[in-house]
C-alpha positions in Angstrom: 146.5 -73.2 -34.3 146.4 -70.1 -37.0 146.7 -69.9 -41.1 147.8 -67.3 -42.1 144.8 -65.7 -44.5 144.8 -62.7 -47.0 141.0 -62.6 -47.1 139.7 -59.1 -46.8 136.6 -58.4 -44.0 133.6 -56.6 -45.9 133.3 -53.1 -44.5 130.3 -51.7 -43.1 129.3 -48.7 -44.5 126.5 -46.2 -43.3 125.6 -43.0 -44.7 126.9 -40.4 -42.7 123.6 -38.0 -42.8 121.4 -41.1 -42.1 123.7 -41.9 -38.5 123.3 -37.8 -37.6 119.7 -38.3 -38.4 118.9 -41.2 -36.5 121.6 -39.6 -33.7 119.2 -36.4 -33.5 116.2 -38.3 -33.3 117.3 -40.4 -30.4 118.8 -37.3 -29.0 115.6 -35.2 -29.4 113.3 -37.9 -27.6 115.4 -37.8 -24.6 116.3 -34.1 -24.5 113.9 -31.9 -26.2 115.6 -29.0 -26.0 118.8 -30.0 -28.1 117.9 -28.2 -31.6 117.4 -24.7 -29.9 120.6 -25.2 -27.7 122.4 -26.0 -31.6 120.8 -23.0 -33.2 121.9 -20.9 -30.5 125.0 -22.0 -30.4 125.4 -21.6 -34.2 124.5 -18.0 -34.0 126.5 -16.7 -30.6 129.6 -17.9 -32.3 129.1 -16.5 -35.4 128.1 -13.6 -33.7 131.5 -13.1 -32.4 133.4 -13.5 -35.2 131.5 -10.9 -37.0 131.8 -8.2 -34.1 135.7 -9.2 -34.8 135.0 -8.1 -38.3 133.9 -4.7 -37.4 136.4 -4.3 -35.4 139.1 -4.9 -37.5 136.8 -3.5 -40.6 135.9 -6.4 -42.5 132.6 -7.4 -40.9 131.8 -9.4 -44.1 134.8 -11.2 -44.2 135.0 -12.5 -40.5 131.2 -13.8 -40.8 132.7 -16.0 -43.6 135.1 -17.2 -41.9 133.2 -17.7 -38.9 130.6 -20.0 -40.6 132.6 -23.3 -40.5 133.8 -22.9 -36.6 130.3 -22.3 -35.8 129.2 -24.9 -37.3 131.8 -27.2 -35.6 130.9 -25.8 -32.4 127.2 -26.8 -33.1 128.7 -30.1 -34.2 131.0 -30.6 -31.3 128.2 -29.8 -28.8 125.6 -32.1 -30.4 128.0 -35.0 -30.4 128.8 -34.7 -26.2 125.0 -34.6 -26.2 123.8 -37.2 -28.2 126.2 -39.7 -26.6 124.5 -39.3 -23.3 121.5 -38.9 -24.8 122.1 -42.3 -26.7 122.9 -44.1 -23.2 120.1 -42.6 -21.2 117.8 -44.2 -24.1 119.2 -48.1 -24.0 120.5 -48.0 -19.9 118.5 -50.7 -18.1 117.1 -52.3 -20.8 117.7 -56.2 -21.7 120.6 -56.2 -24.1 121.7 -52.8 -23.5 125.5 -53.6 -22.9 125.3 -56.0 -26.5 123.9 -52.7 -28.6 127.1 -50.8 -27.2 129.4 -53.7 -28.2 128.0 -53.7 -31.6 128.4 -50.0 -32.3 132.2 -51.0 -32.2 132.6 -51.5 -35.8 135.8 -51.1 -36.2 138.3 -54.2 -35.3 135.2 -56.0 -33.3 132.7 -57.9 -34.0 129.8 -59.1 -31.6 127.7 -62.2 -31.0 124.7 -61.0 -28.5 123.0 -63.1 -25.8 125.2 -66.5 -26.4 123.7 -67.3 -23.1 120.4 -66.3 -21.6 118.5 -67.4 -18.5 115.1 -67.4 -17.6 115.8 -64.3 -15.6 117.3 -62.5 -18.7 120.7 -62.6 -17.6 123.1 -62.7 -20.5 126.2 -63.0 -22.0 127.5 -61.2 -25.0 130.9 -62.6 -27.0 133.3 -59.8 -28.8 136.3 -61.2 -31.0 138.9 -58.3 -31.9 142.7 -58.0 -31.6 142.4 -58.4 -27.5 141.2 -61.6 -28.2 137.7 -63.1 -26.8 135.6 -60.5 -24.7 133.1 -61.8 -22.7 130.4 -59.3 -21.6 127.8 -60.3 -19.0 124.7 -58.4 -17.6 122.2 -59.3 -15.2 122.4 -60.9 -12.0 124.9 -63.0 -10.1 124.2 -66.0 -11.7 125.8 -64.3 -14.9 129.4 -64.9 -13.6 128.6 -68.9 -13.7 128.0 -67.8 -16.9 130.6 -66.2 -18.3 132.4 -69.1 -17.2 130.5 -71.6 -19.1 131.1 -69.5 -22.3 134.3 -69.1 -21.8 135.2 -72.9 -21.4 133.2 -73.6 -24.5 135.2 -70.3 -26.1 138.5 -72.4 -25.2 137.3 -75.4 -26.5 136.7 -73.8 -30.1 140.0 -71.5 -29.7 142.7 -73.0 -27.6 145.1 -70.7 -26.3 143.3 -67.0 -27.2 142.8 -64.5 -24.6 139.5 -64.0 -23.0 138.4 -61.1 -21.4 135.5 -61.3 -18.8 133.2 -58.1 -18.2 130.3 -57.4 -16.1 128.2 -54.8 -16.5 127.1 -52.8 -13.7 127.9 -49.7 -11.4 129.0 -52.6 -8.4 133.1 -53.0 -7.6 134.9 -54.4 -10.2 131.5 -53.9 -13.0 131.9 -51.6 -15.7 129.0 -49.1 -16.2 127.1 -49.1 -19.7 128.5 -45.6 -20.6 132.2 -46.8 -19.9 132.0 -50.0 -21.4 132.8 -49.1 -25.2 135.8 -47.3 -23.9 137.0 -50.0 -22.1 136.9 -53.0 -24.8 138.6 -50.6 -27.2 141.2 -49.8 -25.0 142.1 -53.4 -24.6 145.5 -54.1 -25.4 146.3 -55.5 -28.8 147.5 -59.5 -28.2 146.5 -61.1 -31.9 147.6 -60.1 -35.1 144.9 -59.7 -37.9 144.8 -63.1 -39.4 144.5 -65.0 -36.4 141.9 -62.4 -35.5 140.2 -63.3 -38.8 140.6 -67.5 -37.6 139.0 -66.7 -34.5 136.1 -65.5 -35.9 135.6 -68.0 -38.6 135.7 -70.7 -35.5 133.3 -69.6 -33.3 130.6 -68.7 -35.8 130.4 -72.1 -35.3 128.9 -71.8 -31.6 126.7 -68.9 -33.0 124.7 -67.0 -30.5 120.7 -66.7 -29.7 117.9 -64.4 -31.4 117.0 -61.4 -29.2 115.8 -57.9 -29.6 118.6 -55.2 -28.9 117.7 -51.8 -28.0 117.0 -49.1 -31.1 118.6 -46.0 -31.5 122.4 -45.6 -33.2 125.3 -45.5 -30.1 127.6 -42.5 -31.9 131.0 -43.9 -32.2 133.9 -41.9 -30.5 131.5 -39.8 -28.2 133.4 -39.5 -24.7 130.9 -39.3 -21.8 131.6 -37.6 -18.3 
């Protein structure tokens, strides 16, 4: 079923101070109180590591060296934050589970709402190394589906895995803020080229137009 292909995927690149902008601004709207809890931060580690200077007598010296750690522990705090902040803005909103899908941009790529109904159930499709990932959300009527995307999947790729998610907090769902975790994890079953052949078939069954939620989903944030 695969060729083997050499073709190189463009990368997509955004700027890194434009994603901790955005980041902040999502995070901001949702909890107001993040820039003091950052400054504060900032300034109680620092702090410390300049009473360390006086006591060892080189109170200049251990603020200098403090700088960078408190500025990671700023960092560190503001990325546990902003990723629940980021799924407290999108949860329960149509398309929610296809902006967290698409904030994978590494190894996945995502094809939102290939199926809607009139109740605004939907599917979402995901093509990585796993395979085929098909993410539903809505109702119960999305299982029916998720099975009528996956028989057209098959049709149009014979013989890939499919992977079939619901989102939702119910037995056997997979809540919103777990639900980037879990693709990821997925194990590896195709090698790069016929991950590449994959894609280039079912761009043929496309996908519908629909608006996603705004507001950047950090990449790597774990949430508790």
């Amino acid at each position: 079923m695969f060729k083997r292909k050499k073709s190189k995927e463009p990368k997509i690149k955004t700027p890194r101070f434009k994603t901790i902008r955005d980041a902040y601004a999502v995070t901001k709207s949702v909890k107001p109180w993040i820039g003091v809890v950052l400054i504060v931060t900032f300034l109680i580690v620092l702090a410390i590591g300049i009473t360390l200077g006086f006591i060892f007598d080189h109170p200049v010296y251990g603020g200098f060296v403090t700088i960078p750690v408190a500025v990671l522990a700023a960092m560190f705090l503001f990325t546990r934050v902003a990723g629940s902040a980021a799924y407290a803005n999108i949860e329960g909103q149509m398309g929610a589970g296809a902006s967290v899908l698409m904030a994978i941009r590494k190894g996945w790529t995502t094809t939102p709402a290939v199926a809607v109904n009139r109740q605004q159930d939907m599917v979402h499709r995901s093509v990585g190394r796993a395979g085929i990932v098909l993410t539903g959300e809505g109702g119960f009527a999305v299982r029916q589906m998720i099975q009528d995307e996956k028989k057209k999947a098959e049709r149009f790729a014979p013989g890939v895995p499919i992977t079939e998610i619901i989102v939702g907090d119910g037995d056997g769902q997979i809540s919103i803020r777990k639900l980037q975790k879990h693709v990821t994890k997925l194990p590896k079953k195709l090698s790069a080229h016929q991950m590449r052949e994959v894609r280039a078939r079912l761009k043929a069954v496309g996908g519908l137009s629909m608006p996603i939620p705004k507001g950047p989903m950090p990449k790597g944030i774990k949430i508790r």
